[in-house]
C-alpha positions in Angstrom: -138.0 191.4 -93.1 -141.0 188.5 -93.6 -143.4 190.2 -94.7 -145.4 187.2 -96.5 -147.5 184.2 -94.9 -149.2 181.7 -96.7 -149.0 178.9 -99.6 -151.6 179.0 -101.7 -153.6 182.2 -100.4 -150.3 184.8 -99.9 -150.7 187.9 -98.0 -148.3 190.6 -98.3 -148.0 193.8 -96.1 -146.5 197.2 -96.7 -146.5 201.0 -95.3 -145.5 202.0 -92.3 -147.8 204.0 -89.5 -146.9 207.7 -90.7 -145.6 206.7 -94.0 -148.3 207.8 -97.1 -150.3 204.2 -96.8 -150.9 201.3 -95.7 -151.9 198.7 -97.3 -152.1 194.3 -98.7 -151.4 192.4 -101.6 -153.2 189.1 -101.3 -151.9 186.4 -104.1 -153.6 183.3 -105.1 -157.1 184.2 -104.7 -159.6 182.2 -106.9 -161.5 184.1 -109.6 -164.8 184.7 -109.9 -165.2 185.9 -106.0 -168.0 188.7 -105.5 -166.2 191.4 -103.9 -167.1 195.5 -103.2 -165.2 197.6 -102.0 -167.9 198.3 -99.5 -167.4 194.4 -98.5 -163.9 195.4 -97.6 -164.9 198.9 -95.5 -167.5 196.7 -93.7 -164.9 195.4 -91.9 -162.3 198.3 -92.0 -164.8 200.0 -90.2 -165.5 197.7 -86.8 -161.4 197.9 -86.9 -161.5 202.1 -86.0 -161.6 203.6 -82.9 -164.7 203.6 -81.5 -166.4 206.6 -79.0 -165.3 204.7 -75.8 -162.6 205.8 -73.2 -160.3 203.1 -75.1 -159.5 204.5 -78.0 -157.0 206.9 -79.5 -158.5 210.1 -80.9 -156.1 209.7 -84.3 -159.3 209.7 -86.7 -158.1 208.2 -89.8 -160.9 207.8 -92.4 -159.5 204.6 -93.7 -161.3 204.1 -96.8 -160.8 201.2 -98.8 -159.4 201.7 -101.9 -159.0 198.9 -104.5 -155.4 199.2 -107.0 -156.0 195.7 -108.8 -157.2 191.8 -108.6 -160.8 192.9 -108.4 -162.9 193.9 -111.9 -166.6 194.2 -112.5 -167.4 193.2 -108.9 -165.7 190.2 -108.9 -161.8 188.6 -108.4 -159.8 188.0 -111.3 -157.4 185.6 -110.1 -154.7 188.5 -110.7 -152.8 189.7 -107.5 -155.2 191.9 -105.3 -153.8 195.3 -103.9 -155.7 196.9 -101.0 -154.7 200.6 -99.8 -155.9 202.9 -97.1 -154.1 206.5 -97.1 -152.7 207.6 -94.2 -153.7 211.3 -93.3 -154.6 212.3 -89.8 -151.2 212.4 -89.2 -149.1 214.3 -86.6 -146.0 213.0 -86.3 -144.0 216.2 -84.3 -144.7 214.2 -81.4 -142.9 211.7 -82.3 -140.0 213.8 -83.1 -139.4 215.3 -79.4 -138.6 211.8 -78.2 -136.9 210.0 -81.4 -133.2 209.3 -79.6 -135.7 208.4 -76.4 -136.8 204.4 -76.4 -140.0 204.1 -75.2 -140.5 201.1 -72.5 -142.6 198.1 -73.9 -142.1 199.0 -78.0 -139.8 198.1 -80.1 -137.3 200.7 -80.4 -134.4 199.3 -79.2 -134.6 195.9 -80.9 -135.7 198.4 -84.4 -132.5 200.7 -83.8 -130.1 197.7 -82.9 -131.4 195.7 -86.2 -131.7 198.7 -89.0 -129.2 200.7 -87.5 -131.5 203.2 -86.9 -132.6 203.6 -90.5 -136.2 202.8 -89.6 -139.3 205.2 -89.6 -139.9 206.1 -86.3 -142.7 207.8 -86.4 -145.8 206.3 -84.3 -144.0 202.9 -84.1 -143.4 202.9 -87.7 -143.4 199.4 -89.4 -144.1 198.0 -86.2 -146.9 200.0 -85.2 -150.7 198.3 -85.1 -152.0 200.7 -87.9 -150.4 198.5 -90.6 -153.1 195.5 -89.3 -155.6 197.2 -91.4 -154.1 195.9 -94.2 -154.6 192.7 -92.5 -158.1 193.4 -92.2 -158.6 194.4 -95.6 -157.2 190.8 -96.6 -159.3 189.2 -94.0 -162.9 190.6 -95.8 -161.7 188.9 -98.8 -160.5 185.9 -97.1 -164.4 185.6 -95.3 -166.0 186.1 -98.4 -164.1 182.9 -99.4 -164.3 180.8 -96.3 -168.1 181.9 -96.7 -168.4 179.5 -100.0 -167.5 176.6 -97.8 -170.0 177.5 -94.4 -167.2 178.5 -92.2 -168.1 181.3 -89.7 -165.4 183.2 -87.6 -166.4 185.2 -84.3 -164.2 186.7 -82.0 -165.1 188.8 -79.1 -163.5 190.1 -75.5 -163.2 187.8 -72.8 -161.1 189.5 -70.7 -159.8 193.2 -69.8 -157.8 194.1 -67.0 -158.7 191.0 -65.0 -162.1 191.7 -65.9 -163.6 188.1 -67.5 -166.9 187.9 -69.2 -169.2 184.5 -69.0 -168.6 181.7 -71.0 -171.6 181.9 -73.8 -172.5 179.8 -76.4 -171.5 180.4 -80.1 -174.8 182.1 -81.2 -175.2 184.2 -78.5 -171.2 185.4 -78.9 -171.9 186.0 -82.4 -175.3 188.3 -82.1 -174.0 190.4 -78.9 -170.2 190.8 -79.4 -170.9 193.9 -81.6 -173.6 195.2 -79.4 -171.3 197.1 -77.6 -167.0 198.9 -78.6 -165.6 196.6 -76.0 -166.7 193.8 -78.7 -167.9 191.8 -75.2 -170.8 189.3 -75.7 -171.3 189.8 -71.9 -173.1 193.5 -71.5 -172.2 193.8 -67.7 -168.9 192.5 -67.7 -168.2 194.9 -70.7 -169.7 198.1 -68.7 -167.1 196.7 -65.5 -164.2 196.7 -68.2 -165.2 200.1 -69.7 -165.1 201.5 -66.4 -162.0 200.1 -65.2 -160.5 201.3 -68.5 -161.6 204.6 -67.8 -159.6 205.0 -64.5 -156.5 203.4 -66.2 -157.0 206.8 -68.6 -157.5 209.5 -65.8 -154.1 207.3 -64.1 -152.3 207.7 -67.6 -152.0 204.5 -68.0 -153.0 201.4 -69.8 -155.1 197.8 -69.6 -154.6 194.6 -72.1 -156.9 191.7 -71.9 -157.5 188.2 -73.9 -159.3 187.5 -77.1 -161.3 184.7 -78.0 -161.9 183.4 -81.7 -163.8 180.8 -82.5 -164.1 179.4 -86.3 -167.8 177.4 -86.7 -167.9 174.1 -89.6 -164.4 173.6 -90.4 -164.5 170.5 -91.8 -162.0 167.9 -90.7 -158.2 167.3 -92.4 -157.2 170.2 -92.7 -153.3 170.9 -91.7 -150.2 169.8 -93.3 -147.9 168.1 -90.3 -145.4 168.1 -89.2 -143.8 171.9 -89.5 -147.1 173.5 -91.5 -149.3 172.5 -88.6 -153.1 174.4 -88.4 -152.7 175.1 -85.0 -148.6 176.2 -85.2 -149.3 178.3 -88.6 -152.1 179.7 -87.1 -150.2 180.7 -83.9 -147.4 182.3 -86.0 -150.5 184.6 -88.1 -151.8 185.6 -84.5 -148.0 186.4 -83.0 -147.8 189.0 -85.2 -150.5 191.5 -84.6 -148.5 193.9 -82.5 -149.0 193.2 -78.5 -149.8 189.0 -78.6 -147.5 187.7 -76.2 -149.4 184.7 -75.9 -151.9 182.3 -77.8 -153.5 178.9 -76.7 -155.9 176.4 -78.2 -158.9 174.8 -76.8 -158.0 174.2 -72.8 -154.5 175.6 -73.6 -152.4 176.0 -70.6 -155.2 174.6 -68.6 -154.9 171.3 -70.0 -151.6 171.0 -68.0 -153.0 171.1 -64.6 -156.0 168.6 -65.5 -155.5 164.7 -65.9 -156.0 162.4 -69.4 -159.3 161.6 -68.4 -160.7 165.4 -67.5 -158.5 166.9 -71.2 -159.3 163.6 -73.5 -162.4 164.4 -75.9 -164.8 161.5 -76.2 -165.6 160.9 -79.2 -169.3 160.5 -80.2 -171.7 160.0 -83.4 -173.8 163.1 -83.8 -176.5 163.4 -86.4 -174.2 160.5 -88.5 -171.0 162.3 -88.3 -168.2 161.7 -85.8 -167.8 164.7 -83.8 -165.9 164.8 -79.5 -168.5 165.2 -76.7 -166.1 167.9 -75.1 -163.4 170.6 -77.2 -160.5 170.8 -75.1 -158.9 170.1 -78.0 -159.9 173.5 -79.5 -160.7 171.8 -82.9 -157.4 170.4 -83.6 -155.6 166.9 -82.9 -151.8 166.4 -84.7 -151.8 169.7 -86.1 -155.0 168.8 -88.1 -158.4 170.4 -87.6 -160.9 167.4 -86.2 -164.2 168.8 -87.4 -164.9 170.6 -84.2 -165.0 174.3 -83.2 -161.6 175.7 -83.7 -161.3 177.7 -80.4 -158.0 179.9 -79.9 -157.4 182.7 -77.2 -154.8 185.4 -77.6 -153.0 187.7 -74.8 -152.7 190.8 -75.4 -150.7 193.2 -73.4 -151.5 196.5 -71.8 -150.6 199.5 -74.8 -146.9 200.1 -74.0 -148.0 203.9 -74.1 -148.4 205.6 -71.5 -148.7 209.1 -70.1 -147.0 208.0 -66.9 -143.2 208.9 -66.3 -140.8 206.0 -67.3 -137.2 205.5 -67.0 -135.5 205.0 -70.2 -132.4 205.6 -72.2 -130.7 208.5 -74.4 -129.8 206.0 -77.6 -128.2 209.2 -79.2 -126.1 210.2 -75.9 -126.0 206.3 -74.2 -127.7 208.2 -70.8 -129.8 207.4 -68.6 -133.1 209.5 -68.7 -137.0 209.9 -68.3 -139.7 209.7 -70.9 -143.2 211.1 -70.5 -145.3 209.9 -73.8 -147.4 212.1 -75.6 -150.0 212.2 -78.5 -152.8 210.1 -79.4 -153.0 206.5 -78.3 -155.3 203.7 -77.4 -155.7 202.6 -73.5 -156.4 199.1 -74.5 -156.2 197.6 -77.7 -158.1 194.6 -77.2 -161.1 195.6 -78.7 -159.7 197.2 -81.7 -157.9 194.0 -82.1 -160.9 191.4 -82.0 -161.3 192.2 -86.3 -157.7 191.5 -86.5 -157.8 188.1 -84.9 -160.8 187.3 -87.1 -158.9 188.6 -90.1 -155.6 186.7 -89.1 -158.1 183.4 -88.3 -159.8 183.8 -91.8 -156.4 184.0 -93.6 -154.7 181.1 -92.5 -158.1 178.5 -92.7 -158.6 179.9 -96.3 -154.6 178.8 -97.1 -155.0 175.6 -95.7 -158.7 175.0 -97.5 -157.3 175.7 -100.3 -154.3 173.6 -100.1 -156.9 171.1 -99.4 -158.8 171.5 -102.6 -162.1 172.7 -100.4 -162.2 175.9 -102.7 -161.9 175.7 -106.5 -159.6 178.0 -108.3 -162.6 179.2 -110.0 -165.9 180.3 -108.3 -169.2 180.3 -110.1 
């Protein structure tokens, strides 16, 4: 399995939903970079469920706990490990429907490839509770994009065809926290809570789309042809669990407009070159143009469900039904909106760094 991404600024991933931990190794970080482990649990914590109709009730404490790269406050330029310990765990649920695939995960594909090998419990390696190690890397990766005045938001734009209004950066960035939907739009978010909450009395389940939005990325950053910002980036977002989609700027859009509604003028703004419009999303030939990098991700509805769904006896090759218990989110888009940030932060920091925009020593 590919467990790594990155060049310069290498993240590694390990632990499995119901295993002892999860957790991140994050290589090639520069020295010298104030970090706590309360910097890290910062963002740990907007990851947890929150007290909204959404969330699972699994009540993991994930606390941050720091095994090595970090001394005295402050990033050695040593391999950092980042743990959480697993521990509200209850995996006998998981157990009455092992030889049963559930519809929508990966079971199948999992059992075919490992040959059944693979923990199974709550999803296992493929399960969304191994993206808070992905968090966890993502504080430090802020932290560092933070030395060069890059600033990454993300928020809900849409939840089961639900869409909030368009809003300006500032105004995503003070009111996309206001609320556990993570919605800069307060009466679009109280619409999607309440559509959520009648997919949870139906037993089922709602997805949605995520915005993220990185603020003064400089231009030239991206390595074309095959380590292109917008492609690596896409590849860092395709794997948090449930993207089956991601698009940049006008994205799919762009195809039904013509060259002179997607073009970008460009423009001189306060002395700098800059595009009147971003349907570009901040990135022309793979590299990033000096403009708002802008990305939305799909997400799909959680896979599961309380409903009865027809599936298959692995074990006996029959037909048969499956009726999912235990403890599970009814949309994970809003638990997802720190991942995309972390994801975002990870693969800008690689490529600044590749660029020479951070020194391998900060003071």
């Amino acid at each position: 399995m590919a467990n790594s991404i990155g060049k310069i600024l290498t993240i590694t991933s390990f632990g499995e939903s119901h295993g002892r931990l999860v957790g991140i190794v994050i290589d090639g970080c520069p020295a010298g970079l104030p970090v706590t482990e309360a910097d890290i649990q910062k963002e740990l914590d907007r990851r947890k469920p929150g007290a909204s109709a959404a969330s699972t009730a699994r009540a993991e404490e994930d606390r941050a706990e720091i095994l090595s790269g970090i001394f005295n406050g402050h990033t050695t330029g040593a391999p950092i490990c980042l743990v959480v310990w697993n521990k509200d765990v209850k995996s006998g649920d998981y157990d009455k429907t092992k030889k049963l695939l559930r519809p929508g995960h990966a079971d199948f594909t999992s059992y075919v490839k490992y040959g059944g090998f693979g923990d199974y419990r709550g999803g296992g390696r493929f399960s969304g509770r191994i993206t808070a190690g992905w968090v966890m890397a993502g504080a430090v990766a802020h932290k560092l994009l933070d030395t060069i005045g890059v600033e990454i938001v993300a928020h809900s734009i849409e939840i089961g065809g639900i869409t909030a209004r368009s809003m300006d950066f500032n105004t995503i960035r003070q009111n996309a926290d206001a609320n556990p939907l993570h919605c800069a739009d307060k009466e679009a978010a109280a619409k999607m809570l309440a559509a959520i909450e009648t997919a949870a009395g139906e037993g089922d389940s709602l997805g949605g789309i995520i915005e993220g939005i990185a603020a003064g990325l400089p231009a030239g950053l991206g390595e074309p042809v095959f380590d292109n910002l917008d492609g690596e980036m896409a590849k860092a977002l395709f794997a948090i669990p449930a993207v089956k989609g991601v698009e940049f700027g006008a994205g799919f859009g762009a195809a039904r407009m013509k060259g002179t509604q997607n073009n970008d003028p460009f423009i001189i703004k306060d002395g700098e070159i800059a595009t009147a419009s971003n349907n570009a999303g901040g990135v022309l030939g793979g590299i990033s143009n000096g403009m708002p990098l802008v990305v939305r991700v799909a997400v799909k509805p959680t896979p599961s469900i309380s409903q009865k769904q027809q599936t298959v006896d692995i074990e006996n090759m029959t037909e048969a039904d499956i009726k999912i218990e235990g403890r599970h989110d009814v949309c994970i888009v809003p638990r997802a909106v720190v991942v995309v940030e972390a994801m975002m932060a990870i693969v800008l920091c690689d490529f600044a760094l590749r660029a020479g925009l951070i020194p391998g020593v900060i003071k």
